[in-house]
N, C-alpha and C positions, 0 to 999 in steps of 0.2 A: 157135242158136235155131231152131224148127225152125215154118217156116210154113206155115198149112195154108190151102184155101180159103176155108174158113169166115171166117177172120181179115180176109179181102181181101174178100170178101163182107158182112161187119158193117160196116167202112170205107167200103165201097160204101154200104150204109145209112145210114151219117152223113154222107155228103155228104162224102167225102174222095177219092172219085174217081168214076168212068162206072163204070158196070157191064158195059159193053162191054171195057173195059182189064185184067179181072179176067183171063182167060185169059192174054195176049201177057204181062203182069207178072207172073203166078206160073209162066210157063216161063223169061223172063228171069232171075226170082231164082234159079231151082232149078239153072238151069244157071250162071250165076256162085257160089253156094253151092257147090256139086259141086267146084268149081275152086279154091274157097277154102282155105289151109290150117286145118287143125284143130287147135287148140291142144290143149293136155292139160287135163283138167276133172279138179281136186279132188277125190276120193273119199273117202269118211271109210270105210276100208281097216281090218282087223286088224289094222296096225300102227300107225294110229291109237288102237286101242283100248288097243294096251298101252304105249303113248308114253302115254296119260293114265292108264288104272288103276298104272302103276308110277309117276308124279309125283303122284296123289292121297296114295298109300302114303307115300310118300317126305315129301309134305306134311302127311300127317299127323301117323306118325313122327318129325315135325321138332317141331311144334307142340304133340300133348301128348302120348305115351306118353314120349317122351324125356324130358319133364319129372321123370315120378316117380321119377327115377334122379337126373338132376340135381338135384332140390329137394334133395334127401338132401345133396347133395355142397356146398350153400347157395346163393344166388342171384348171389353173385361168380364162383361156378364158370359159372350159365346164362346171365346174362351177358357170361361171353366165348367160351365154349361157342355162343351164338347167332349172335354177332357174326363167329364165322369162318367158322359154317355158310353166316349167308348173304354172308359175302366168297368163300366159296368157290362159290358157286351162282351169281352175279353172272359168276365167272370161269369159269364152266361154259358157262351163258350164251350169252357172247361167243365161245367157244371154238367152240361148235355153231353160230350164229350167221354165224361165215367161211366155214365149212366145208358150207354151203346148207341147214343141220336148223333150218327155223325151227318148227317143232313142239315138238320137242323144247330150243328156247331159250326159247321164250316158255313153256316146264314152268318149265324154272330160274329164270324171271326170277319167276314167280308164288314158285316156293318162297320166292327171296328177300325178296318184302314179308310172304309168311306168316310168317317171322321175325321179320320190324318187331314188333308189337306183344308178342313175348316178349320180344325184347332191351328192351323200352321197362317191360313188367313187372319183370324181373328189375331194373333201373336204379332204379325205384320203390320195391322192396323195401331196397333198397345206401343210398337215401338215407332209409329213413325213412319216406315219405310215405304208408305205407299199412299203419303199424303198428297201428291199429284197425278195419284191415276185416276184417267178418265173414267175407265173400265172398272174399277174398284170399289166402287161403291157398296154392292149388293154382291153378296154370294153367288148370286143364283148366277150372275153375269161371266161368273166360272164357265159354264156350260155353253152358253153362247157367242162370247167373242174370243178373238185370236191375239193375247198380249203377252211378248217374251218375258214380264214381269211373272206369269203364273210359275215359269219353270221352278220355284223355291218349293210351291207348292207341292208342282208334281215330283221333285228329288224327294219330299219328305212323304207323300204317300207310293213312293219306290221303297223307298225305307220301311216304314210299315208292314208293308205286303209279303217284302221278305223276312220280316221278324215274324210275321204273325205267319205264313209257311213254312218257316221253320218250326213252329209251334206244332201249328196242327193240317199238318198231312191231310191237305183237300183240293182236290182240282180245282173245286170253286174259287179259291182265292187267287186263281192265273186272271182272273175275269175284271177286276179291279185293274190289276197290274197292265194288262193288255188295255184295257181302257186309257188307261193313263199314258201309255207309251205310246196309244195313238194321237192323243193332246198334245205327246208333247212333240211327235213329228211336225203337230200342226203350230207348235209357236216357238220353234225351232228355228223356223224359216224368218221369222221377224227378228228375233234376236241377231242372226247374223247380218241382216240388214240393215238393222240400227245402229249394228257396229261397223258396218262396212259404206256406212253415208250414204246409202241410195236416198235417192228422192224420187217425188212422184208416187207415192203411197206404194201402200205392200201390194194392191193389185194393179198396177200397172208396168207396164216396160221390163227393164230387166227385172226388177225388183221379185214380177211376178214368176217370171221363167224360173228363178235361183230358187222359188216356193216348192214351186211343184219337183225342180230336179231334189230338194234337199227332202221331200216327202218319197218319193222314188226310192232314193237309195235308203232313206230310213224304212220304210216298207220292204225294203228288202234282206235289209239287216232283220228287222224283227220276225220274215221267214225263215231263215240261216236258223236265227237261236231257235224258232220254232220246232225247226226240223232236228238240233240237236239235242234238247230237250225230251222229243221224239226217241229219238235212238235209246236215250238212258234210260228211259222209265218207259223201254213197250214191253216189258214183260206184268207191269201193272196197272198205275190209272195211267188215261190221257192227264196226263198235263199240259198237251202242245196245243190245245184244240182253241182256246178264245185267241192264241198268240197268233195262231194261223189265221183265224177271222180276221182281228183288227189288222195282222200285218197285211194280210190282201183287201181288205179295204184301202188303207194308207198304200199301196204298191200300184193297186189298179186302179183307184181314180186318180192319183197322178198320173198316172197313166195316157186314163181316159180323155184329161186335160190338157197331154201335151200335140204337137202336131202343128201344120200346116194348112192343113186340108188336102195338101196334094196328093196323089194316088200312091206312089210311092210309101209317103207314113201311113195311109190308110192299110197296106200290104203287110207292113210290118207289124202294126199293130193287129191284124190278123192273127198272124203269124204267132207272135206273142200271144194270146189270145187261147189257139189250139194247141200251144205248148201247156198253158195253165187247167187245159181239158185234160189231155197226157198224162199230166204231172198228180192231176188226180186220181185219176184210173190208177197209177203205181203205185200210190203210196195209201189208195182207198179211203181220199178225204173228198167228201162230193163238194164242197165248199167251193176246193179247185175249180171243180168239174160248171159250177153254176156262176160263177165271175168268169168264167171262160167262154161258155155259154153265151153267155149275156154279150159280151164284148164282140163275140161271132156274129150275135143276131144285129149290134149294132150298125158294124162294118157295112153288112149283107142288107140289111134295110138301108142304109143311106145309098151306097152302090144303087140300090135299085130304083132310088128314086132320083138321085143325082146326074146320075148317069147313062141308065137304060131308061130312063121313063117312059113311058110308054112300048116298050122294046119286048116282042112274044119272044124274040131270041135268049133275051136274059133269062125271062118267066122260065122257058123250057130248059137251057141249061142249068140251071139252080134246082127244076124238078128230077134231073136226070142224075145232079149230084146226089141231093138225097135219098134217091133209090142206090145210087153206089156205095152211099154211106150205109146203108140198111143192110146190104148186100154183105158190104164189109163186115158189121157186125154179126150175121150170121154165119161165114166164113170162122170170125175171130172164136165168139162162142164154143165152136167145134174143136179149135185149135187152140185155144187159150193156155190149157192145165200144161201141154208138153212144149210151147213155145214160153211160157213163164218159168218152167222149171228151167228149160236152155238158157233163158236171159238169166236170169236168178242165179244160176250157177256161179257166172262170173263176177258177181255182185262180194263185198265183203260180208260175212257170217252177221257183223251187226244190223247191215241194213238188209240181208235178207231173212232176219229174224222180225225186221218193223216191216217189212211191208207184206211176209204172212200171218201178220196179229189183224191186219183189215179193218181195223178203225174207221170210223165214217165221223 
């Protein structure tokens, strides 16, 4: 960690030491730092890059181009076809795993829950239970359309994901898991509506409304666990980081979808919006910070065209904002270290231990 005046100097501002102590303490630190060993720091390397682009490949490849070979060959064949792949990838796994490649374990161990939900199709097809789905055909039709029938699927690569994190300690496998949990926001919505006899297909009328609120709250369910997941494990890996992606994906284009048009929801949704900006800035996840963004620019361009068009009035108050916003930031910069330490203060010891770890 690398300390600067400044640092000691805001501290000094809050009332966390004399201002006379700032010199004698930032030559102490620098000279015990100096002395300190240096550990090795992470770098996401070129060999990084092809540890993932060749296990994406690989995961792909497993999941659906394989399939159109094997469907041919019938779903007794994919199903034992799958079930070795990923016995064999489990034992890949473990193998790189002894041997100090945790990159490259936590690839395999991902292949093998990306299997789970084929070996669970292919099982489905051997027993029957999905002789009249439209949607059921082809594997691949996984990825593409929205059938409450997948939910067996994605229970069992739930399952999976957490036998195989139990195993082996790797962020990587939230990324699966997170994928899956936002599939199943999305067929989540048809299931309770085929139970509950709408008519008029899943996107229209009510049917549609009950989608997006049932995507909402489960996007927001999957930020809650995100952020408590956060709290447990921020003294080591991220584990919360693809749960946070997929839950704000699933959170904010329901979101995005829901409304009136009228000015009122366009406000709120604003509003919601620079909260999700906020929310990033605290917890130093930029993710926040750029679906919040996004949603700002959205509002703010349609406003402008909807609304004001043609209007220098708008043009020049939206430029006047964004110098106060500049302004702000310059201001905050200055003040940040001793008005985050006052906020901070009153915060609980766990979450003002995750939001000084600054995760991005």
């Amino acid at each position: 960690m690398k300390l600067k005046r400044e640092d000691l100097q805001a501290a000094a501002d809050a009332g966390l030491l004399e201002p006379v102590q700032i010199d004698g303490l930032l030559d102490f630190l620098g000279r015990r730092l100096a002395l300190a060993p240096h550990p090795s720091v992470a770098r996401f390397s070129g060999t990084h890059v092809l540890y993932y682009f060749g296990g994406m490949l690989a995961i792909g490849a497993a999941t659906v181009f394989a399939t159109l070979a094997l469907e041919a060959a019938g779903m007794k064949a994919l199903l034992l076809v799958s079930l070795l792949y990923a016995a064999a990838a489990v034992a890949v796994a473990a193998w790189m795993e002894k041997r100090g490649h945790a990159i490259p374990a936590g690839i395999f161990a991902v292949l093998a829950v990306a299997l789970a939900p084929l070996a669970t199709f292919a099982l489905q097809h051997v027993l029957g239970f999905w002789a009249d789905g439209i949607n059921a055909q082809h594997y691949r039709d996984y990825h593409r359309y929205i059938d409450w029938r997948w939910l067996v699927m994605e229970l069992a690569t739930l399952a999976a994901g957490a036998a195989m994190l139990a195993r082996f300690r790797t962020p990587f496998l939230m990324m699966p898991i997170a994928v899956t949990l936002w599939y199943m926001g999305m067929d989540l919505g048809p299931a309770l509506i085929t139970q509950a006899g709408e008519s008029g297909g899943w996107f229209s009328g009510r049917a549609w409304e009950l989608r997006k609120m049932i995507s909402l709250v489960f996007g927001m369910a999957m930020l809650l666990l995100a952020f408590l997941i956060d709290l447990r494990t921020r003294h080591g890996r991220d584990y919360a980081y693809w749960l946070y992606l997929f839950g704000l994906m699933t959170f904010w284009g329901a979101l995005s979808l829901m409304g009136s048009g009228q000015l009122a929801g366009k406000l709120v949704y604003l509003g919601i919006n620079v909260v999700l900006v906020f929310t990033g800035a605290l917890l130093g996840r930029r993710m926040f910070a750029v679906f919040g963004g996004i949603g700002i620019a959205l509002v703010l361009g349609d406003l402008s065209w909807n609304m004001f068009k043609n209007s220098i009035a708008f043009v020049l108050a939206l430029s006047l904002l964004g110098f106060a916003l500049i302004g702000l930031g310059l201001w905050w910069s200055r003040h940040e270290a001793a008005l985050a330490a006052r906020l901070r203060a009153r915060l609980p010891a766990q979450v003002r231990e995750l939001l000084e770890t600054g995760r991005t």
